[in-house]
Every structure is written in structure tokens, then in C-alpha cells.
N, C-alpha and C positions, 0 to 999 in steps of 0.2 A: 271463385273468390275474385272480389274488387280489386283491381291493381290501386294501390295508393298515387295520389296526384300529390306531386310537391310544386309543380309549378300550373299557375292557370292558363290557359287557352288566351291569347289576346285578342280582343276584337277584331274583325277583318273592316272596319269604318275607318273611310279615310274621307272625310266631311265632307261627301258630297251624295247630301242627304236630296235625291229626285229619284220619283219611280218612273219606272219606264212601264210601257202598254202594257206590259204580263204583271203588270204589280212589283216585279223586281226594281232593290236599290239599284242607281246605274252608278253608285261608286263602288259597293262592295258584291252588290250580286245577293242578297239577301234577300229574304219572303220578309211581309211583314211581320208575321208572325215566329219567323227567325230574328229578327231586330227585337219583337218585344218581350222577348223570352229569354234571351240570350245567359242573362244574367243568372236564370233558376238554371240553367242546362249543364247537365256534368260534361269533363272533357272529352269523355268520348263524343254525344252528343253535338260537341262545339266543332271538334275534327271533323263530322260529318257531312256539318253544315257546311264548312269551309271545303271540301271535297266539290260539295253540289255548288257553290259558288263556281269552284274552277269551272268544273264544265260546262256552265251557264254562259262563262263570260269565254271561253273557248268555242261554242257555239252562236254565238254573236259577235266573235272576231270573224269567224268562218263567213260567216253571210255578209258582213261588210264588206273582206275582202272578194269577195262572188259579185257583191252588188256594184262596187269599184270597176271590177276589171268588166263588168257589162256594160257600164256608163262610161267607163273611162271618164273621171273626172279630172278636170283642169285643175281647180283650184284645190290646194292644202290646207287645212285650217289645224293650227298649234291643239295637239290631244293634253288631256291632263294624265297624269301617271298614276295609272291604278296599279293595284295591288299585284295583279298576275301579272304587269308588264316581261318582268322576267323569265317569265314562262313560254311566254308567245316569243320572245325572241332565241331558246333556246330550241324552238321549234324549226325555227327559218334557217 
């Protein structure tokens, strides 16, 4: 049996609609075909999807911080605040 949904799944889009080289959103972490779909997808579905974002955008913190600390880079450039920031800081 279907659990009943009383409330919906909210978007994980925070308007910064560019893809990056794997096809993924770089503000939400989405496929395309999670972006065009979103809307017919039940909440489990939607939870899912937001699951495989986190770990997307977890594994592309990971490698900038790898590629940072190779390079040691001088210069800082102001980041914008996505959605997992919260996450990545509860990690540190």
C-alpha cells in the first residue's frame, strides 16, 4: 500500500539553470531528464532524485577540494550558495 502524500516534494532549482560537462544542472545537480520530468514524478521519485543530487554535488566538492589543495590556489573567487551548502559544512 501507497503511503498518502499530503505535502509535495519541492524543487531542488535554485536558478542557476547551466550544465556542466556530465550533463548535470551546476545549481541543483539534476539530469536533464530529472529537470523535465520532475513534475509527473511521485514523492518518492522526487526524494530520489534529491538523494543522487546530494551525492553528485558531494563528489564534486570532493574533487575541487583534491584539486585546490594540488594547485594550491592563490586567488578566492565569491561561490554562490547552493542547496547542499549546509551539508558540506556539517561535514568539516
Amino acid at each position: 500500500m501507497e503511503q498518502l502524500d499530503f505535502f509535495d516534494v519541492p524543487s531542488p532549482c535554485v536558478g542557476c539553470c547551466q550544465v556542466n560537462n556530465r550533463g548535470y544542472c551546476k545549481g541543483c545537480y539534476r539530469s536533464r531528464d530529472e529537470r523535465f520530468y520532475w513534475q509527473q514524478m511521485t514523492a518518492d521519485q522526487k526524494i530520489k532524485v534529491i538523494k543522487l543530487c546530494r551525492q553528485r554535488y558531494m563528489r564534486i566538492m570532493r574533487r575541487k577540494k583534491q584539486h585546490n589543495i594540488s594547485q594550491e590556489a592563490d586567488v578566492q573567487s565569491p561561490q554562490q550558495l547552493f542547496i547542499f551548502d549546509d551539508i558540506e559544512k556539517d561535514r568539516i
